[in-house]
LOKOL-491217 format. One line per 8 residues: number of its first residue (from 1); their letters; for each residue x, y, z of C-alpha. Coordinates in nm, 3 decimals. Layout:
<sites>
NUM = A = X:Y:Z ~ ...;
</sites>
This chain:
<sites>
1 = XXXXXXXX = -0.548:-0.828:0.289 ~ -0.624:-0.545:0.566 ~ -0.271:-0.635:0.696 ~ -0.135:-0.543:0.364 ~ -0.333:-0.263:0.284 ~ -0.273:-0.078:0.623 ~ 0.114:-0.135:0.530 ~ 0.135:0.031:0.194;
9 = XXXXXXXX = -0.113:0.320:0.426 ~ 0.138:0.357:0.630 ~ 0.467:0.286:0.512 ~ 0.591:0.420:0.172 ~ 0.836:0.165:0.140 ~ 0.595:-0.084:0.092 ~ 0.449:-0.085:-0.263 ~ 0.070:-0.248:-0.289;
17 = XXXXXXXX = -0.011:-0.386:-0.666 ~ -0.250:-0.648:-0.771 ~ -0.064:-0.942:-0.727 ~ -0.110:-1.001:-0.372 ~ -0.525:-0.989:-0.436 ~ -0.444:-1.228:-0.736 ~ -0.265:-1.449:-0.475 ~ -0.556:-1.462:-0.264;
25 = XXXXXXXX = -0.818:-1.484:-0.518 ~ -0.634:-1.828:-0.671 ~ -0.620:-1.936:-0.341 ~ -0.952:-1.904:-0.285 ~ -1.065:-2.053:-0.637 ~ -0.792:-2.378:-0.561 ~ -0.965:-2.443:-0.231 ~ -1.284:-2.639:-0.279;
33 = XXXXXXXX = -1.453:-2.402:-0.059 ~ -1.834:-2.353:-0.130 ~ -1.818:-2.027:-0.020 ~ -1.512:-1.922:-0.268 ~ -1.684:-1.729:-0.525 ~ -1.842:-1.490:-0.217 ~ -1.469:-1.465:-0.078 ~ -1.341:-1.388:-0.373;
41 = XXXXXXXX = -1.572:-1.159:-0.503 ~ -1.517:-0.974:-0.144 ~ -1.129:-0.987:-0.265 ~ -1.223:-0.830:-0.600 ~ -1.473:-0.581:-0.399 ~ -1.166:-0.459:-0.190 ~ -0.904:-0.423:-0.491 ~ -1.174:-0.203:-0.680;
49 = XXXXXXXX = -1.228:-0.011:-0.402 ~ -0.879:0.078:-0.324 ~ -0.788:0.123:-0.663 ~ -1.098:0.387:-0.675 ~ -0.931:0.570:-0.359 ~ -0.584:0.539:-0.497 ~ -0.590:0.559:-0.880 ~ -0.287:0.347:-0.785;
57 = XXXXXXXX = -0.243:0.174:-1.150 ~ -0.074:-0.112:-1.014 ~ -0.360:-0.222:-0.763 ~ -0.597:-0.206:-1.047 ~ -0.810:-0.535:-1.148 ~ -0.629:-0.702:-1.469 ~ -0.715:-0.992:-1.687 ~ -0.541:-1.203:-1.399;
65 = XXXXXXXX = -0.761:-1.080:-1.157 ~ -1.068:-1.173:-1.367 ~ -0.950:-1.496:-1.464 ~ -0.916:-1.579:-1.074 ~ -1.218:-1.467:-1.006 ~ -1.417:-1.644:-1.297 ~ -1.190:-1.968:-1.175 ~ -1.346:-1.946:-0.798;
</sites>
């Protein structure tokens, strides 16, 4: 996700929204990992705070986001 967020930094081309942390989150919840709910929580963590430092509407937790989160 750093990768990401250090391209929409940097290039204004690149649009960030909430679908890539949704992406990551699923994976995360699909995985069988015992340690998925801490990763994506950390996921969660990161989209709040860049929303917070944005007020970018699209990176902005949705019902999605919770739902992937709950899942993990």
């Amino acid at each position: 996700m750093k990768n990401i967020e250090d391209l929409h930094l940097n290039d204004t081309d690149c649009k960030l929204n909430n679908y890539g942390y949704n992406l990551v989150m699923n994976a995360w919840a699909r995985s069988g990992d015992k340690m998925a709910f801490k990763k994506a929580q950390n996921i969660m963590e990161r989209m709040h705070n860049v929303y917070n430092d944005t007020r970018n509407e699209a990176i902005r937790p949705d019902k999605i986001s919770y739902t992937a989160l709950m899942n993990a």
